[in-house]
N, C-alpha and C positions, 0 to 999 in steps of 0.2 A: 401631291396635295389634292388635285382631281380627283383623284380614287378616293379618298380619305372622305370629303364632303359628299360624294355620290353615294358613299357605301353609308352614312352617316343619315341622308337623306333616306335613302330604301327603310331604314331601319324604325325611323321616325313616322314614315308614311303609313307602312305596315303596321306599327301598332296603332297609329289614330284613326285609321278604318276600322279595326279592331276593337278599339274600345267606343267608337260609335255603331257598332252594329249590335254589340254587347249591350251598348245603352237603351235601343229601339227594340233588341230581340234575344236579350240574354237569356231570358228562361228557355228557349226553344233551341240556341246555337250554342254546343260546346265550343265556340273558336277557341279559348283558349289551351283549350285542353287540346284542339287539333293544329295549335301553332307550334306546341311542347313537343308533343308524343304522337302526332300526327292523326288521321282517321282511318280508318279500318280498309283494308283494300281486301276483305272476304265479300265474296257472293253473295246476294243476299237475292234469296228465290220467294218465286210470288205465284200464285194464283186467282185469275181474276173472275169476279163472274159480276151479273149486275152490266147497265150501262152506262160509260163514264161521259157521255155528250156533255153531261150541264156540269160537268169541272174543264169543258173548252177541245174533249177530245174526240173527235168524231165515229173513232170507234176505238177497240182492247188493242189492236194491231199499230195504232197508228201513238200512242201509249206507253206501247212498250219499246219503241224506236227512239222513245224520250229520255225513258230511264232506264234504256241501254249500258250508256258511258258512264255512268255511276254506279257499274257494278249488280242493279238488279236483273234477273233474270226470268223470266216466265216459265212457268212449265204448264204443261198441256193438263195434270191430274197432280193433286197434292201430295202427298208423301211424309214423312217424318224428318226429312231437311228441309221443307217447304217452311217460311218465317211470317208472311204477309199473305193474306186473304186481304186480295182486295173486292171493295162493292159499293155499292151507291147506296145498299141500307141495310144498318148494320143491326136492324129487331128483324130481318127476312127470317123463312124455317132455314134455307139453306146454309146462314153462317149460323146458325145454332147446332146443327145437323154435322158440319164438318168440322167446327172446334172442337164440338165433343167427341170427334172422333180422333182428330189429332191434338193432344194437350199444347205440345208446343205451338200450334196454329194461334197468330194472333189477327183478328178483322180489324180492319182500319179503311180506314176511306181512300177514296182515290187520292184526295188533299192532303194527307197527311203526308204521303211518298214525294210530291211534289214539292210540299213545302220543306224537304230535307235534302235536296239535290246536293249532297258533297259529291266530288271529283276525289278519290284517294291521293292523298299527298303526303310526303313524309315531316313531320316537327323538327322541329330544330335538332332533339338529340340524334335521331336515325336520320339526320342528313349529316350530321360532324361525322358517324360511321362509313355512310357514304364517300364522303371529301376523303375520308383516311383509305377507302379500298380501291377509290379511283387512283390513287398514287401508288398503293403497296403493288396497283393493277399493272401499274407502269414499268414498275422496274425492271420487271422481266424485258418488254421491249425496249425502254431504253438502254438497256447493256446491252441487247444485241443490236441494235440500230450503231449505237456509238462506237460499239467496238469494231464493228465494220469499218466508220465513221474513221478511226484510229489509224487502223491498216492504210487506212486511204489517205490518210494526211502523209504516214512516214514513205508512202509509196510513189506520193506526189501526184494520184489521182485528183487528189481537192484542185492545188495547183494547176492542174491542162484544165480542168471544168473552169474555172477563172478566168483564164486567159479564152475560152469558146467567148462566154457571156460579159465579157472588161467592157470592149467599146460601150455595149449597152448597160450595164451596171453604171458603169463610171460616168453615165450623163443623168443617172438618177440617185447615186452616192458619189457623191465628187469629194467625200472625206474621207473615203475609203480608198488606199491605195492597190496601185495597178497590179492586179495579179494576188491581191492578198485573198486566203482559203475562205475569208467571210462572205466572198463574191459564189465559191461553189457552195459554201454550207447553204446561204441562201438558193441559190438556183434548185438545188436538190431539196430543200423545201416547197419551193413555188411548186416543183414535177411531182411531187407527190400529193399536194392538195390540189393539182388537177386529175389530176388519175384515182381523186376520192378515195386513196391512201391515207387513211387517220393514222393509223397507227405508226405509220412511220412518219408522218407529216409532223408529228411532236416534237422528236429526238433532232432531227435534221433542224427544226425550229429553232428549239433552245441552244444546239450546239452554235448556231449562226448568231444569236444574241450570246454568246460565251464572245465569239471572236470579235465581234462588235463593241463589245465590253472593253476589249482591251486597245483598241484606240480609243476609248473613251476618257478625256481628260476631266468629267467629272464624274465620277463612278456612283452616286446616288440622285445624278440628272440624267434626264436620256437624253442622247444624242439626234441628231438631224436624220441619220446613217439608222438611227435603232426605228424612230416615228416612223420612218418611209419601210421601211421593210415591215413592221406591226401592223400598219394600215394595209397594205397592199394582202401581209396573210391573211389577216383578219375579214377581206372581202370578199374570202372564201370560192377563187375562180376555178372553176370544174369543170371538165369537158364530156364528163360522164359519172350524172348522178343517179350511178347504179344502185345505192341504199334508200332511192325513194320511190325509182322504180320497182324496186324488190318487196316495199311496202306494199305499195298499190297492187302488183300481184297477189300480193296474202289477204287481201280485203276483197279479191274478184273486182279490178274492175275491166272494164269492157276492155279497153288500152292501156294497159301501164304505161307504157314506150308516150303517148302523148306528149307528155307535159315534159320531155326531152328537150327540144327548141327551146319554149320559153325560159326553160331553166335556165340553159346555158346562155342566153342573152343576159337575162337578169344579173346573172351573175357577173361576166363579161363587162357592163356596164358599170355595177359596182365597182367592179378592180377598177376602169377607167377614171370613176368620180374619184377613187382613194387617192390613184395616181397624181388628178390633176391637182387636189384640195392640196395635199402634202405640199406638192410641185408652186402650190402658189404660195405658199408660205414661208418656203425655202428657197423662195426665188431662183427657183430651177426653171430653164428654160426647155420648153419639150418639142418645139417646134425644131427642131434638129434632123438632119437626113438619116444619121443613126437610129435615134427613138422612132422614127416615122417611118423603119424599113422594118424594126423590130416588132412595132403594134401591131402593123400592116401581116406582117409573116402571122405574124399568130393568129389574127384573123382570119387570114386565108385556111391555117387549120383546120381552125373551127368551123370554117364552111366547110373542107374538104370531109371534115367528120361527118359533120351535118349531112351531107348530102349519100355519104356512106350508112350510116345508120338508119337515114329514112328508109331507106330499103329493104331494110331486116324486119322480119319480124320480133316477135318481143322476143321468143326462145331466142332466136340471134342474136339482138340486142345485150342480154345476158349472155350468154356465151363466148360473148366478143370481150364484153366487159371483164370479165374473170378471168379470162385468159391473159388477158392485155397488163392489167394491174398484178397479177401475180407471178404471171412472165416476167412483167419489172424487177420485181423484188427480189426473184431468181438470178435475172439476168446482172444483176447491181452483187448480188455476192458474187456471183463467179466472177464477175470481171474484176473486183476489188482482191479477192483473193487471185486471179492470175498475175494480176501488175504488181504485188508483195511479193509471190516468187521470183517473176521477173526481175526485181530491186532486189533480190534478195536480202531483206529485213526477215526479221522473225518475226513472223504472222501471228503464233497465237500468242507471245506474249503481248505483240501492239493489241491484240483483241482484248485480252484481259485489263490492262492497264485502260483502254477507251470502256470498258463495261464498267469498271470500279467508279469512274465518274459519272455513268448513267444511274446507277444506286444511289449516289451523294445526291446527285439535282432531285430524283425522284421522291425522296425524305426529304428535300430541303423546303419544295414549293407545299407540303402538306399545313402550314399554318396559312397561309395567303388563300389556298384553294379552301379553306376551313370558314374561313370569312366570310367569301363571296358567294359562297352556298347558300351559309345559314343566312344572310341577307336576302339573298333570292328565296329560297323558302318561306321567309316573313311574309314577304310579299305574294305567292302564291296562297299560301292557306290561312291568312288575312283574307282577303276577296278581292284585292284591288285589282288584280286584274279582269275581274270580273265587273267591278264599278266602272275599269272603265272604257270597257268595252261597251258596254249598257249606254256609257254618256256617250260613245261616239255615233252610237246606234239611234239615239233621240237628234242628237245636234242633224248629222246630215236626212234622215228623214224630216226634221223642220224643214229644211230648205227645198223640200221635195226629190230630192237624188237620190240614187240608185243604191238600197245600200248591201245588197247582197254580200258583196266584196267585203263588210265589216265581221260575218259572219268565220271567215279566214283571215282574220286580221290578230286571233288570238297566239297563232303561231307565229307571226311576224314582232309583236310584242315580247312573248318570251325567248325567241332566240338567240338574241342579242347576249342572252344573262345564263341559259342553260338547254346542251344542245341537246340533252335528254328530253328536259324538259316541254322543250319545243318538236319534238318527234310523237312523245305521248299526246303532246295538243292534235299534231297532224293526224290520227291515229283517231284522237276524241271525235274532228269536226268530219274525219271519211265515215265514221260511225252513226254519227248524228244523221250531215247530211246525202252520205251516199257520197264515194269515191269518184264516179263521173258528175256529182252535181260541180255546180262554178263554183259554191264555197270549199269541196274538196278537191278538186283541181288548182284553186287558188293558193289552199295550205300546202299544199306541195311544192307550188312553183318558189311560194315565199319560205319555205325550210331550205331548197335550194340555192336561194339567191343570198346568201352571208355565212358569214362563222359567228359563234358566238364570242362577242367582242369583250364583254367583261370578265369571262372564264380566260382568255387571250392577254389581256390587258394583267391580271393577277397569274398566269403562271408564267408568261414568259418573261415581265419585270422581275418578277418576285425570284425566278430563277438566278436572278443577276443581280438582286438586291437594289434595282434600281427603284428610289420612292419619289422620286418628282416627273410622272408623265408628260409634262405641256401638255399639250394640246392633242393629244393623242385621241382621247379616249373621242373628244367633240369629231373630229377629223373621222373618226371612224363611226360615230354615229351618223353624221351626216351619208356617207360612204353607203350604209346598210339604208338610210331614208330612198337615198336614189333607186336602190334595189328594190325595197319596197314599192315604191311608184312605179317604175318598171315593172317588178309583176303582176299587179293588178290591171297596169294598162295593157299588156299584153293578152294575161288571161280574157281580159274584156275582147280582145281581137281575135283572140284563138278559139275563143270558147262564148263568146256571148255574152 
């Protein structure tokens, strides 16, 4: 019923910014037509000449770093794919001189570029295209994940991973019984969203809300057993966010490796707040010598990593990374396939049979992922995220604080709702303001610190047909708030 009202809300908000920006500035803004069918993500090449001081920019350079992320482009001499001659006056000989030399050249003022700042986004229909090839994307992985996954239940691999991680499961799922496969489907979840393993991180997911599902004595409520295991994924703890440092390498910046630590504190933190919020609502008790040797180990980990990786340089840093995560993956067939010989079951039929159910879930979650899209879409290429970025950007400069940190706050907004989405923001603001500035350090650290909680919330219910969340969805935004505050206070420590 949470989902239901949330997604109901997105839907209502997005179009009332819509039809008030329509009201104020419809002659000048196709939104509507960029909420449909999206806006254009082609090039659009410029030539400038003239000085743009008195439209606020101090010089052509400083200009064209503006309308970068929107797609425009500068070129040094005009050409026949050049679109925009820009100038400060448009009766000079010069844009007489070179329109008439290139037909297609159109002059327009510095104001007019400015006043059309779209960010490419897709409309509603080429986002339902989307929602359908992220899932037809999956099936291939999900049959091979699962049917491993298979091999490893009739081999009685799932079963030993159970009985490693019981004591500790069993004092944060007390409804889950001792030694049941949903203890290792989970565990091999949690190891592969720390190891920044997405792609296996899915299949292992949903197979753990499958077995979860069946001690469930109400099959369209979620359970104690499903919330605590949602929130904890969903807080997205990583001990190596190799995909953001691989970012920041492609953009040149000074360190990619930097924004390492804070990451994984951020994140860290998160998983704790998930832990403790669920734990207080299910009257779990965590102050236990089991939980408090289990958090304890893991943190010493993560220090022991920590203090491994500082070491490295960046090349290291990645080379560790990619070895390590794909060694897994490697290392996790082979051993699945020697303990099936061992048991002697038939290997690739259990594989086949565990792949035909990764097909089924991966069709199945395609209308629930269809949803949550096109509502997140509404909301992007509406502007609201944009409104309200702008309102958080006035409010705390009233009070006179700092507000650089709002400037990276747009990646912490969207990623809750779409992890693409929130990688393109990360991407926009290293563009805008430069990779090593504090707003691009920031966006990093906060793409880091969660998972995107409502893409999580709709495919792993929807996998299992459960429609009554609780408290899920609040428990997990709070969860990603912590993270958020944490990254920013840190970047401030790390970074200024």
């Amino acid at each position: 019923m949470a989902l239901s009202r949330i997604w109901s809300a997105f839907i209502i908000v997005a179009l009332s910014v819509a039809l008030f920006r329509f009201a104020f500035n419809g002659s000048q803004d196709d939104i509507f037509g960029r909420m449909v069918t999206g806006s254009s993500k082609d090039e659009f090449r410029f030539y400038a000449i003239g000085d743009p001081a008195k439209y606020g920019y101090p010089s052509i350079d400083s200009f064209t770093r503006k309308v970068a992320p929107y797609s425009f482009k500068r070129q040094d001499a005009p050409d026949e794919s050049t679109k925009f001659l820009l100038t400060d006056n448009l009766a000079s000989d010069s844009v007489k001189i070179l329109t008439g030399k290139f037909t297609a050249l159109r002059a327009v003022e510095y104001s007019y570029v400015t006043g059309r700042l779209q960010k490419p986004v897709d409309g509603v229909i080429e986002t339902c295209k989307s929602a359908v090839n992220i899932c037809l994307g999956l099936i291939g992985i999900m049959a091979l994940f699962m049917g491993f996954m298979s091999i490893a239940e009739r081999a009685g691999g799932v079963r030993f991973l159970s009985r490693i991680v019981g004591p500790f499961f069993s004092k944060l799922f007390p409804e889950v019984p001792k030694n049941h496969p949903a203890i290792g489907h989970m565990m091999m979840n949690f190891s592969a969203n720390m190891l920044n393993l997405d792609n296996a991180a899915t299949p292992f997911g949903i197979k753990a809300m499958e077995s979860l599902q069946e001690l469930n004595p109400d099959k369209e409520r979620a359970s104690n057993a499903q919330v605590m295991f949602l929130c904890l994924h969903a807080s997205g703890l990583t001990l190596i966010p190799i995909t953001i440092i691989a970012a920041r390498a492609s953009v040149r910046a000074a360190n990619p490796t930097d924004i390492f630590l804070p990451c994984m504190i951020a994140t860290f933190m998160a998983t704790i707040a998930a832990m403790i919020i669920v734990a207080f609502k299910q009257k779990i008790r965590l102050f236990q010598p089991v939980v408090i040797l289990w958090v304890g180990g893991l943190s010493a980990l993560i220090a022991g990593l920590v203090l491994l990786l500082v070491s490295m340089n960046t090349v290291g840093v990645n080379l560790f990374s990619d070895q390590l995560s794909n060694g897994l993956i490697l290392s996790i067939f082979l051993l699945i396939t020697l303990g099936g010989l061992y048991k002697r079951i038939n290997i690739f039929d259990a594989f086949v049979e565990g792949a035909k159910g990764g097909f089924e879930t991966a069709i199945r979650i395609i209308p629930y992922l269809v949803g949550i899209l096109v509502a997140i879409s509404l909301l992007r290429s509406s502007g609201t995220f944009d409104v309200v970025i702008a309102g958080m950007k006035q409010l705390f400069g009233a009070f006179g604080a700092d507000t650089r940190f709002v400037d990276g706050l747009p990646t912490a907004l969207i990623k809750p709702m779409s992890g693409s989405g929130a990688r393109g923001m990360m991407f926009d603001t290293m563009n805008a303001f430069g990779p090593d500035s504090f707003a691009g350090r920031l966006s990093c650290i906060l793409q880091g610190s969660s998972d995107t909680t409502f893409y999580v919330i709709a495919v792993y219910f929807g996998a299992v047909g459960i429609k009554n969340t609780r408290y899920s969805i609040g428990a997990m935004l709070l969860a990603d708030l912590v993270g958020i505050i944490t990254a920013i206070s840190l970047c401030y420590l790390f970074f200024g």
